[in-house]
Backbone as CSV, one residue per row, in Angstrom:
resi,resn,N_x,N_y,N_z,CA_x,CA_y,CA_z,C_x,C_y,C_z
1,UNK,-2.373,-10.118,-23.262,-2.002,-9.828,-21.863,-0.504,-10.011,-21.676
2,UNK,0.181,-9.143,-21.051,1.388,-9.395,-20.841,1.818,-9.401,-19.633
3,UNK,2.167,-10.413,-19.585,2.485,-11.129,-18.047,4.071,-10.699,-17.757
4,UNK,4.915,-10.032,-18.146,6.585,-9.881,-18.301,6.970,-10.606,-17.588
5,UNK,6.959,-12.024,-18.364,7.966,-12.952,-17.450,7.754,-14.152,-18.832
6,UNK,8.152,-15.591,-18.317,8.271,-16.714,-19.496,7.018,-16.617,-19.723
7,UNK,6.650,-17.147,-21.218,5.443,-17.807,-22.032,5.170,-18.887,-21.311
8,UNK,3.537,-18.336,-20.970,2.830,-19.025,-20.226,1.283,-19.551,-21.323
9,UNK,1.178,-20.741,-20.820,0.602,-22.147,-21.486,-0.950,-21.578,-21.510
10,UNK,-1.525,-21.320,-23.006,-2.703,-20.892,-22.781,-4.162,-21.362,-21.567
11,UNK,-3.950,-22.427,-21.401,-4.603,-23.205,-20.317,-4.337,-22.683,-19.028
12,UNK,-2.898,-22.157,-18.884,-2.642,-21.862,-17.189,-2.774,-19.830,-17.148
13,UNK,-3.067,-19.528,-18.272,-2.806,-17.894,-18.520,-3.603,-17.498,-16.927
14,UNK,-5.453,-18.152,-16.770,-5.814,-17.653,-15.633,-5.169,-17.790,-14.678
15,UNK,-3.894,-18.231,-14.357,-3.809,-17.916,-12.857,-2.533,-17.567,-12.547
16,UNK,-1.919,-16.410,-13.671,-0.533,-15.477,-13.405,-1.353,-14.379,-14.166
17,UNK,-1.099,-13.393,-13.227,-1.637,-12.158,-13.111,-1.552,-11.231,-14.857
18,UNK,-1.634,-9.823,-14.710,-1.549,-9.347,-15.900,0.113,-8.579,-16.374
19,UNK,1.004,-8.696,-14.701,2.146,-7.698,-15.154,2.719,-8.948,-13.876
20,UNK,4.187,-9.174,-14.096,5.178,-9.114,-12.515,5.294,-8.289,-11.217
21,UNK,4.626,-9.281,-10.856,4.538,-8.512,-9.215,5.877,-8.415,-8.324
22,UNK,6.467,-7.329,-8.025,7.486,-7.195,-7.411,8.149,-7.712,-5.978
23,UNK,8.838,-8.175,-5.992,9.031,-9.540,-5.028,10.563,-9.377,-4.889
24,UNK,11.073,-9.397,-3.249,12.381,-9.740,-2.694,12.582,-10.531,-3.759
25,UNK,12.084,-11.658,-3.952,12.571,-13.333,-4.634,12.846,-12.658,-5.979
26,UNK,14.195,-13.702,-6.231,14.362,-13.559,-7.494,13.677,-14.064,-9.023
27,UNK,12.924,-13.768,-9.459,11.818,-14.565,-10.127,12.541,-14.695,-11.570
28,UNK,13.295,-14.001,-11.659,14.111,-14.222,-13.879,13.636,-15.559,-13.926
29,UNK,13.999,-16.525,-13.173,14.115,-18.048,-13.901,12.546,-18.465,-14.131
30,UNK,12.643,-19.243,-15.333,10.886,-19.568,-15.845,10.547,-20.439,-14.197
31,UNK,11.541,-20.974,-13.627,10.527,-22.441,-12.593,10.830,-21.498,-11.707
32,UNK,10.968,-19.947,-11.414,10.811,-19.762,-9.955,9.661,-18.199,-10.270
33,UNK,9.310,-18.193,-11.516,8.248,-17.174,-12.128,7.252,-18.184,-11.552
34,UNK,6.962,-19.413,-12.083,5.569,-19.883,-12.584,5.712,-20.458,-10.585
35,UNK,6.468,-20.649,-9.793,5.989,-21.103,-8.378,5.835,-19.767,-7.755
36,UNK,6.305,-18.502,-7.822,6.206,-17.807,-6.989,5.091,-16.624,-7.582
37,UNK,5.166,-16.145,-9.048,4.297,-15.009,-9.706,2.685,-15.558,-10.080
38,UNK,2.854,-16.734,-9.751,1.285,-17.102,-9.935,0.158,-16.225,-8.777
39,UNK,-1.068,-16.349,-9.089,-1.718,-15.699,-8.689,-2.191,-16.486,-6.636
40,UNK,-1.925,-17.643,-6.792,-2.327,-18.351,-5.335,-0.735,-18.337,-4.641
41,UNK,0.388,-18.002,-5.097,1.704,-17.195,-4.146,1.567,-16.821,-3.796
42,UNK,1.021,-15.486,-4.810,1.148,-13.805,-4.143,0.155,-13.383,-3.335
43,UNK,-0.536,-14.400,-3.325,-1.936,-14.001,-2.585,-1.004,-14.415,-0.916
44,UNK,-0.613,-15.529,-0.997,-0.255,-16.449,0.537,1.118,-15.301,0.577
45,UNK,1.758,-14.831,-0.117,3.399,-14.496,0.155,2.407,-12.724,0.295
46,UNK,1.771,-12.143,0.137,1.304,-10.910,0.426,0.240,-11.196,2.275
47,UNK,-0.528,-12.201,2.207,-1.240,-12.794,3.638,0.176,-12.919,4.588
48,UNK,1.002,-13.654,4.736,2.124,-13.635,5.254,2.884,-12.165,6.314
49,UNK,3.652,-11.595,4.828,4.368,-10.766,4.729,3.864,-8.964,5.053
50,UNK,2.781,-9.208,4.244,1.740,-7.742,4.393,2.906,-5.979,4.343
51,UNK,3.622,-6.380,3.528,4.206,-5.179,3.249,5.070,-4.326,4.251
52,UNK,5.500,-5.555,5.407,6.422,-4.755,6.700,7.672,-4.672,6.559
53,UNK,8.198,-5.165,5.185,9.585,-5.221,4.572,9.965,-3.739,4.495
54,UNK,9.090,-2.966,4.093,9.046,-1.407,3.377,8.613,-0.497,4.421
55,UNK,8.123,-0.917,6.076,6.966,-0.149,6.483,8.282,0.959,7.389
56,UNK,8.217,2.018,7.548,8.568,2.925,8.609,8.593,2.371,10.234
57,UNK,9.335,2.650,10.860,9.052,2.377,12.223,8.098,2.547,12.944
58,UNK,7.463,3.746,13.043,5.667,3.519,13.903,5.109,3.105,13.136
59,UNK,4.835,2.989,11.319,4.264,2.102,11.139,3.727,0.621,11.266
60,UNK,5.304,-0.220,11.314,5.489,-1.525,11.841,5.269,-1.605,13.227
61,UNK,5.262,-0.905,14.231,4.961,-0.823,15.449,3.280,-0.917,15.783
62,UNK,2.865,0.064,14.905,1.049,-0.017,14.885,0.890,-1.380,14.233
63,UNK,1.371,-1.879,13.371,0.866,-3.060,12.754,1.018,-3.892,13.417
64,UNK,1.989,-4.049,14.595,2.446,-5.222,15.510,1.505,-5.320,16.271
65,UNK,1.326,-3.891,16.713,0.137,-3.931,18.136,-1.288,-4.426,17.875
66,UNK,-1.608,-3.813,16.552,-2.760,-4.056,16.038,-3.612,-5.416,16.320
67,UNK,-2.343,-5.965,15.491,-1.974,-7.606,15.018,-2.910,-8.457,16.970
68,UNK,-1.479,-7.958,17.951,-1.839,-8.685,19.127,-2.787,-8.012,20.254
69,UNK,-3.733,-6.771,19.586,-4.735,-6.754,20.185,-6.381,-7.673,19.528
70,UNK,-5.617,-7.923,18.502,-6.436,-8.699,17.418,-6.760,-10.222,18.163
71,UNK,-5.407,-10.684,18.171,-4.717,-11.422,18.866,-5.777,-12.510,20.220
72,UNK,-5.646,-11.430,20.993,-6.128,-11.479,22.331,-7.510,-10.934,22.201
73,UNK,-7.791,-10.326,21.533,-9.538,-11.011,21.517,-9.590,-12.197,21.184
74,UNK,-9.866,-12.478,19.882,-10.117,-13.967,19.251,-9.891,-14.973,20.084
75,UNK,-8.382,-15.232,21.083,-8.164,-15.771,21.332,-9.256,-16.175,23.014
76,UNK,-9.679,-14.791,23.345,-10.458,-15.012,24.625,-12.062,-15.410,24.313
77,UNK,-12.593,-15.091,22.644,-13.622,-15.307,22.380,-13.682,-16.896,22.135
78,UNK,-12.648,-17.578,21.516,-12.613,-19.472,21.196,-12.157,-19.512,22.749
79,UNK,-13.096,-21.038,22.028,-12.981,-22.391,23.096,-12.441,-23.027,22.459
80,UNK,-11.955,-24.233,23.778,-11.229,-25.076,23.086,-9.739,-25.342,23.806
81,UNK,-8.990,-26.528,23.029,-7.120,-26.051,23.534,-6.796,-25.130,23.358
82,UNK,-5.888,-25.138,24.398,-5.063,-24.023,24.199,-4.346,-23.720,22.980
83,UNK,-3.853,-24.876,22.645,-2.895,-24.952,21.142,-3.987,-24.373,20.196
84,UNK,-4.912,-24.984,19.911,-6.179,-24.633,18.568,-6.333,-23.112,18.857
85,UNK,-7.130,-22.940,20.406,-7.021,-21.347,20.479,-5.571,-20.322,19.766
86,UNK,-4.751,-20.915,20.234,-3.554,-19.567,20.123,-3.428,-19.842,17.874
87,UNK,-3.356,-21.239,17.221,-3.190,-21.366,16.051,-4.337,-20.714,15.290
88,UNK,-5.590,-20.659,16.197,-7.270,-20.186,15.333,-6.848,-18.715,15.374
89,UNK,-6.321,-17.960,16.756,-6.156,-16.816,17.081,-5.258,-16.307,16.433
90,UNK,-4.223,-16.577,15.653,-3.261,-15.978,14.861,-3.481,-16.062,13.838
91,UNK,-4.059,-16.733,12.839,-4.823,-17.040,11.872,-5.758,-15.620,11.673
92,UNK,-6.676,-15.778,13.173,-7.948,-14.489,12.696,-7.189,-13.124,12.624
93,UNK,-6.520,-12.865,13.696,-5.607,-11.563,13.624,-4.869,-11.348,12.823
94,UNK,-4.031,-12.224,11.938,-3.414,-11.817,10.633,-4.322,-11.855,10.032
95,UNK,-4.872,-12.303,9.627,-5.550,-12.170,8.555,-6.576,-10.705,8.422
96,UNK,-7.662,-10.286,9.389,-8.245,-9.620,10.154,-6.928,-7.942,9.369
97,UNK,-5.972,-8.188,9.911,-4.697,-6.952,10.210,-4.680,-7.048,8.199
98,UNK,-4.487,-7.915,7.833,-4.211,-7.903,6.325,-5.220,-7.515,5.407
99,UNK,-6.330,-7.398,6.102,-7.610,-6.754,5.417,-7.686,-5.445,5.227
100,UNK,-7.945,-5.207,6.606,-7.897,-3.521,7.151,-7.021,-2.473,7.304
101,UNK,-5.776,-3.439,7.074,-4.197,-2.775,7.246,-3.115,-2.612,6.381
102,UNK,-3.503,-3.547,5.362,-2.586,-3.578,4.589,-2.830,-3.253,2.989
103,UNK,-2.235,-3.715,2.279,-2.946,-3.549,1.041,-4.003,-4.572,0.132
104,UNK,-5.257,-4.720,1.068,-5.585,-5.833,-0.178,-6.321,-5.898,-0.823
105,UNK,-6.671,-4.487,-1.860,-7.577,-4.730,-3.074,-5.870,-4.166,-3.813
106,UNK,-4.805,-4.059,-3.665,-4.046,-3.326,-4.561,-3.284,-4.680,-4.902
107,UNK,-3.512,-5.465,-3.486,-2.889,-7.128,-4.125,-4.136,-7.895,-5.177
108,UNK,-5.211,-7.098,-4.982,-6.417,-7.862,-5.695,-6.407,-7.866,-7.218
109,UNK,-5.999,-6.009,-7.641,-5.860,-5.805,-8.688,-5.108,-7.269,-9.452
110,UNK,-3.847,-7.590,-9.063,-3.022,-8.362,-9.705,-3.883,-9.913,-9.799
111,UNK,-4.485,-9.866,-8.921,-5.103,-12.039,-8.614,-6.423,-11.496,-9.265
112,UNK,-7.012,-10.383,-10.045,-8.017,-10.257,-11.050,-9.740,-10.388,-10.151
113,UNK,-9.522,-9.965,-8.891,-10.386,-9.718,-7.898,-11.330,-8.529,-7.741
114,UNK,-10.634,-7.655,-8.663,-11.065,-6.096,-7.933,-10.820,-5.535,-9.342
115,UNK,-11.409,-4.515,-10.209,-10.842,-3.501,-11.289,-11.555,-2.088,-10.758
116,UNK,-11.003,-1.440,-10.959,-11.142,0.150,-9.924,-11.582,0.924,-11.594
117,UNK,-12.503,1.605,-11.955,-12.990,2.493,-12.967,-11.931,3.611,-12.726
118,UNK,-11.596,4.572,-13.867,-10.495,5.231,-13.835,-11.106,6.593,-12.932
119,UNK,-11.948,6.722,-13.304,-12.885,8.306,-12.984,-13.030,8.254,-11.041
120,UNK,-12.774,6.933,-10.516,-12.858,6.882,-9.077,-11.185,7.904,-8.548
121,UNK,-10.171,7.775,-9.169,-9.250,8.163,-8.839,-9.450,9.384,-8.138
122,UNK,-9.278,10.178,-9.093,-8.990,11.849,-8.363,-9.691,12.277,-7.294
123,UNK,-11.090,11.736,-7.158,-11.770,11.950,-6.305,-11.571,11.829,-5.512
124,UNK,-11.163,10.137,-4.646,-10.584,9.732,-4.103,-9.345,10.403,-3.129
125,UNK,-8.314,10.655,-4.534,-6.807,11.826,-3.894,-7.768,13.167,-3.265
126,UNK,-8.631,13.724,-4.030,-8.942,15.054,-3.130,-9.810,14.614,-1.464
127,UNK,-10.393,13.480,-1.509,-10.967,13.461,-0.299,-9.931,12.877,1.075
128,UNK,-8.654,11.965,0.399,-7.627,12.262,1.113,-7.057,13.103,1.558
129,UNK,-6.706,13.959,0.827,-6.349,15.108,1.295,-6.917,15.985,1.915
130,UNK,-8.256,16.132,1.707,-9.044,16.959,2.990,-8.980,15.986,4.261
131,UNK,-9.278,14.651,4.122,-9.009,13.682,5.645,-7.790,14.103,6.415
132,UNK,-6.431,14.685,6.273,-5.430,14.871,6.382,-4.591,16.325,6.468
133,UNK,-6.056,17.014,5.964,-5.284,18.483,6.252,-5.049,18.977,7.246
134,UNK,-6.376,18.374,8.153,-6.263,19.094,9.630,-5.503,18.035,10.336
135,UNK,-4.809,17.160,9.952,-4.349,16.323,11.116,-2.724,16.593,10.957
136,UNK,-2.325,17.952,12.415,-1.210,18.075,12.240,-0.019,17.371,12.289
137,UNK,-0.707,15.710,12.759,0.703,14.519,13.202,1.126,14.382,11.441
138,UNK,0.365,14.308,10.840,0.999,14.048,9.423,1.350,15.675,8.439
139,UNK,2.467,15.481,8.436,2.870,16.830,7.455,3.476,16.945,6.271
140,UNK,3.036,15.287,5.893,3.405,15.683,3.920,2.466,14.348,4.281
141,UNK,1.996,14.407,2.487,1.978,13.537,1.644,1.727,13.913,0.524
142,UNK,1.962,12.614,-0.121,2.538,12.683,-2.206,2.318,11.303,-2.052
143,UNK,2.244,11.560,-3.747,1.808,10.451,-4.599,2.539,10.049,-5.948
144,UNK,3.274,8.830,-5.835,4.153,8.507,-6.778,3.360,7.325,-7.524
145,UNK,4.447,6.403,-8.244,4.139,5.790,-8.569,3.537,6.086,-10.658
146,UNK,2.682,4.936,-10.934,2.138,5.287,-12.336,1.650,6.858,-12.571
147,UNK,0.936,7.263,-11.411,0.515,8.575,-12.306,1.178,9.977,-12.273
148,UNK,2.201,9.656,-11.246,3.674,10.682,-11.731,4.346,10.498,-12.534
149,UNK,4.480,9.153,-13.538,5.146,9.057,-14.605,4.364,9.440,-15.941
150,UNK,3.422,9.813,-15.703,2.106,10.434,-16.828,1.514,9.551,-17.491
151,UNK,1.639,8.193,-16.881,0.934,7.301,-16.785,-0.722,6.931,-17.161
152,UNK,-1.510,8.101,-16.355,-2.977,8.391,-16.281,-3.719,7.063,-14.806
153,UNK,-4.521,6.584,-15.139,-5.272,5.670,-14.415,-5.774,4.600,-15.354
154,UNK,-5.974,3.211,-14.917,-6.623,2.504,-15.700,-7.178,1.277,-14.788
155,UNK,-7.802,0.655,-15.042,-8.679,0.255,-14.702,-7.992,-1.233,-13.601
156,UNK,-6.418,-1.609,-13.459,-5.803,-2.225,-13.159,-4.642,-1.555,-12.368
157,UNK,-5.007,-0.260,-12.692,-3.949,0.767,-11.530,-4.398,0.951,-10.122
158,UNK,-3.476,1.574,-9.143,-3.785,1.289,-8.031,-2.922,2.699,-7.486
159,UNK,-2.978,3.484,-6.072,-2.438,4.770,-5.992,-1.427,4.244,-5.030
160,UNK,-0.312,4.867,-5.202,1.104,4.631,-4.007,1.060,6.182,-3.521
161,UNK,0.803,6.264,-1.943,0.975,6.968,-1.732,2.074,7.186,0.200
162,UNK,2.130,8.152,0.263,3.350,8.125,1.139,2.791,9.188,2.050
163,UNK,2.412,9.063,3.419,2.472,9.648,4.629,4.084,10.213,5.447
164,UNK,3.941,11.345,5.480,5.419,11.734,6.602,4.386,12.299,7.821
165,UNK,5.211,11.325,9.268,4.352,11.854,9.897,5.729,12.896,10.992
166,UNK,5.346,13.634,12.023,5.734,14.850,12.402,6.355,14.086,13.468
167,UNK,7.713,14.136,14.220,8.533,14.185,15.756,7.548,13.439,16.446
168,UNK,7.959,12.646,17.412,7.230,12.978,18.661,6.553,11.862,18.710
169,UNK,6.080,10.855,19.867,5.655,9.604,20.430,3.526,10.276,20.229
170,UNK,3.700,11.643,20.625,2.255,11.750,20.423,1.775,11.860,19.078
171,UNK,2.851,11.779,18.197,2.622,12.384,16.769,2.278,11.259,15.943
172,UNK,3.321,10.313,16.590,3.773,8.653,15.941,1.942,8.150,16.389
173,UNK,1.461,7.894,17.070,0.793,7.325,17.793,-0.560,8.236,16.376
174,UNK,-0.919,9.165,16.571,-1.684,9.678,15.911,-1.699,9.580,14.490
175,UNK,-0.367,9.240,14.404,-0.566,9.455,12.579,-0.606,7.713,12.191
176,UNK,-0.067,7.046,12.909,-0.462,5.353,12.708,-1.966,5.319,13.004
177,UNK,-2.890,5.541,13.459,-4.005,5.829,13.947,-4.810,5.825,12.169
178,UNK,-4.094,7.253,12.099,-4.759,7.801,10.877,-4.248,7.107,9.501
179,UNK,-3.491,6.437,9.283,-2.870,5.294,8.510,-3.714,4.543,8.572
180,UNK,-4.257,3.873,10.094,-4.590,2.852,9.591,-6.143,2.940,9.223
181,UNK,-6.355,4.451,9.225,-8.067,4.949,9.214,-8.270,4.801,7.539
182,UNK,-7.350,5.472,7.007,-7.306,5.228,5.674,-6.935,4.022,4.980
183,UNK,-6.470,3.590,5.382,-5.919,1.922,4.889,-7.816,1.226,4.930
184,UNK,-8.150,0.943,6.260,-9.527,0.247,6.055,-10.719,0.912,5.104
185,UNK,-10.636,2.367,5.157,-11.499,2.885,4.145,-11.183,2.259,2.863
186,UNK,-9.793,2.625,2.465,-9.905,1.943,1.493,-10.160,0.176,0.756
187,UNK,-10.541,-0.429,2.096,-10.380,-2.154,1.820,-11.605,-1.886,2.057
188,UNK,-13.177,-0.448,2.468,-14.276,-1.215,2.654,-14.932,-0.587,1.465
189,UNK,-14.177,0.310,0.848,-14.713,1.007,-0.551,-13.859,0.489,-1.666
190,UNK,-13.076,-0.794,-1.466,-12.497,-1.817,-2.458,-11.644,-0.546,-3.572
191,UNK,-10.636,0.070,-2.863,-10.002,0.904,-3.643,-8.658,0.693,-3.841
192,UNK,-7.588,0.423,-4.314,-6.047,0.319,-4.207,-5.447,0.819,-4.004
193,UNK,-5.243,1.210,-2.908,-4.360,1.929,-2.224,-3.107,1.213,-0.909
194,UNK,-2.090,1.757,-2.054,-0.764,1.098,-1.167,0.029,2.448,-0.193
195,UNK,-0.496,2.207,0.714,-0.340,3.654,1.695,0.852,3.023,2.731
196,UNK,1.998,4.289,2.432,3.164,3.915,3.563,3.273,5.228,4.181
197,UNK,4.023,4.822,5.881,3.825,5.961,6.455,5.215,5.728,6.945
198,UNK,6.162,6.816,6.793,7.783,6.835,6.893,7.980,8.284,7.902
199,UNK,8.900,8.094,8.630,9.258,8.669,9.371,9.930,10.096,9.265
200,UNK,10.743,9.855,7.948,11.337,10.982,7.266,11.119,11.219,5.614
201,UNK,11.408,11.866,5.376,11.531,12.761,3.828,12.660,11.350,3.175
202,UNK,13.465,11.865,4.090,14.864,10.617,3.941,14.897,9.386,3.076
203,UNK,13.574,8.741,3.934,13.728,7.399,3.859,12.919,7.163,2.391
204,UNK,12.171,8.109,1.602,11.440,8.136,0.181,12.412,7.888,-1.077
205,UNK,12.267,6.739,-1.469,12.887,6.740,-3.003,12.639,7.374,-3.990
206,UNK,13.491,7.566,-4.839,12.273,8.570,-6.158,13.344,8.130,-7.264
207,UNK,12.661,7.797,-7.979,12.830,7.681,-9.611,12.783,9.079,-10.271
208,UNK,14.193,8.934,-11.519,14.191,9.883,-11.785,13.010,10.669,-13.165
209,UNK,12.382,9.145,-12.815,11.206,9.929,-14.389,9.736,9.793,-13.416
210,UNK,9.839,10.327,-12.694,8.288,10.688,-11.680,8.529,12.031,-10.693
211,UNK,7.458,12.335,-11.348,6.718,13.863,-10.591,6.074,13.150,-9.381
212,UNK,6.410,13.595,-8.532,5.410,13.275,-7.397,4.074,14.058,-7.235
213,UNK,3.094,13.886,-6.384,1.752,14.544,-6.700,2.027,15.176,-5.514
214,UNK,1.676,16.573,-4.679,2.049,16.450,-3.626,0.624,17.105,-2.989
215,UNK,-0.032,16.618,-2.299,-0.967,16.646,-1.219,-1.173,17.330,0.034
216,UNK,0.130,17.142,0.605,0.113,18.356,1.378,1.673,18.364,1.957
217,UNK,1.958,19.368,2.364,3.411,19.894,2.546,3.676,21.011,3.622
218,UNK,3.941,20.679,4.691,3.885,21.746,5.554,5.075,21.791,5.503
219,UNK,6.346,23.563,5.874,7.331,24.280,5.866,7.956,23.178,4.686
220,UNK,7.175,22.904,3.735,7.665,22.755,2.080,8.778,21.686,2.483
221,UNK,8.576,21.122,3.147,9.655,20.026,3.324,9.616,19.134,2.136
222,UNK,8.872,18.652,1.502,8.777,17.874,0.158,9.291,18.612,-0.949
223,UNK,9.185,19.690,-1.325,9.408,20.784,-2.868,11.157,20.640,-2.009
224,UNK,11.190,20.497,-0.816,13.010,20.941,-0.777,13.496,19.853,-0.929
225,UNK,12.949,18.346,-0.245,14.104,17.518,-0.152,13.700,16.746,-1.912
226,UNK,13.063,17.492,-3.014,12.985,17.056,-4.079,13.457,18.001,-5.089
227,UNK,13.799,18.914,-4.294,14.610,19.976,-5.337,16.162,20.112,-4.886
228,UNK,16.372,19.257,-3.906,17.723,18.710,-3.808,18.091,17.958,-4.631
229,UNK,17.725,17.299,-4.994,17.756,15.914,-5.801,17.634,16.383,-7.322
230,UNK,17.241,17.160,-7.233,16.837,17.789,-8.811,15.978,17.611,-9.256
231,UNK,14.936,16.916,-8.603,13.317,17.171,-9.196,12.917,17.969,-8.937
232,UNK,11.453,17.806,-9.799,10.054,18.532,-9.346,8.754,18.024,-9.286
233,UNK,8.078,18.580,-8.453,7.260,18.362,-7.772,5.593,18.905,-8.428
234,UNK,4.394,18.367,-8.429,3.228,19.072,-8.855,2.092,18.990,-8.247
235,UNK,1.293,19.382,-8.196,0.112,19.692,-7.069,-1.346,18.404,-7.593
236,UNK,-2.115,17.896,-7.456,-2.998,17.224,-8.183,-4.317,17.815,-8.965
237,UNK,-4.017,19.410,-9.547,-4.647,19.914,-10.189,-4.159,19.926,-11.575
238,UNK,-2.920,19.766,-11.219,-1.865,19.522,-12.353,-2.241,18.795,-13.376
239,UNK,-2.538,17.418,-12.573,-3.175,16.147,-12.922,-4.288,15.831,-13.592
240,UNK,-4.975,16.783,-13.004,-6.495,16.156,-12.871,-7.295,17.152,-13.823
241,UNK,-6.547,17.914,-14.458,-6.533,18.763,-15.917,-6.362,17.910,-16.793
242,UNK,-5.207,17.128,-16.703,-4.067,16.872,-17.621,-5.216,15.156,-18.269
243,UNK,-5.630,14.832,-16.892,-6.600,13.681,-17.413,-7.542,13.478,-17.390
């Protein structure tokens, strides 16, 4: 197993994951690998944090609201102080929001919770993409990550995929909606999926050794702002030949 980080003590191997989990924190040093890359960190520093470092603006906006409609139930369903209520009530709503909202069988993969069979994949990408064809607030998505680098699937992989949603407060509103429709599907069919929803083409990083998968593309806004750049782009038939 390769953990890419210091030699770790056959006794403690169970409880640092199978690869380095990517983290603001600087982890090079062996004493800030073994406190922060262990498997009961990333679990509390992913419960915490829940991926709003990276999220788009209506994304983080739906996740906020989410969060304090979450919030204000719980909090009207306990008895009790006030203090216990509001500490029980933030507790259930994060946590609650980090289930359904965020990524957590793709944090599972790593804490050895969850292994996804390879053959679930593609299936998966095509039934996304029909969820999403007719919904005109969203007008791209692609799929980076391992299996644009020709990677394949394995049994510890997980899909990154990227929502652009369309102008507009009615658009924003609808396509966080539908974010977060797919986000819980995937936490109740235990699938890994790290789904971001960005505002622009713009705001997408790309490595220069990944094909993106692309899913759907309305007035080709994806094939352009990646053939600016000098990539290219491939459809998930491409793929799903190829593996």
């Amino acid at each position: 197993m390769n953990h890419e980080g210091p030699r770790i003590p056959p006794l403690l191997s169970w409880l640092f994951p199978y690869k380095r989990k990517g983290l603001s924190i600087d982890t090079q040093s062996s004493l800030k690998y073994y406190v922060f890359q262990n498997k009961i960190s990333l679990t509390i520093i992913n419960w915490l944090f829940q991926g709003m470092r990276s999220m788009g603006a209506a994304d983080l906006v739906g996740k906020v609201l989410l969060e304090i409609i979450l919030f204000s139930i719980s909090f009207v369903i306990l008895e009790g102080l006030i203090v216990y209520r509001i500490i029980i009530a933030l507790i259930v709503a994060h946590t609650i929001n980090w289930m359904i909202n965020a990524h957590f069988w793709d944090v599972g993969r790593f804490i050895g919770i969850t292994r996804t069979p390879p053959d679930r994949f593609f299936p998966y990408l095509r039934k996304v993409m029909d969820n999403v064809n007719d919904t005109n607030s969203i007008v791209a998505v692609i799929v980076i990550g391992g299996i644009s680098r020709n990677a394949g699937f394995k049994e510890t992989s997980d899909v990154d995929m990227i929502f652009i949603k369309e102008k507009g407060v009615k658009n924003a509103t609808i396509s966080v909606l539908v974010t977060v429709r797919e986000r819980a599907k995937a936490f109740i069919t235990k699938f890994p999926l790290h789904l971001e929803l960005y505002d622009s083409m713009s705001l997408v990083k790309h490595r220069t050794d990944e094909v993106p998968i692309v899913l759907k593309d309305v007035g080709d806004i994806v094939k352009t702002y990646y053939k600016k750049a000098g990539h290219r782009t491939a459809n998930l038939d491409d793929y799903d030949r190829q593996f």
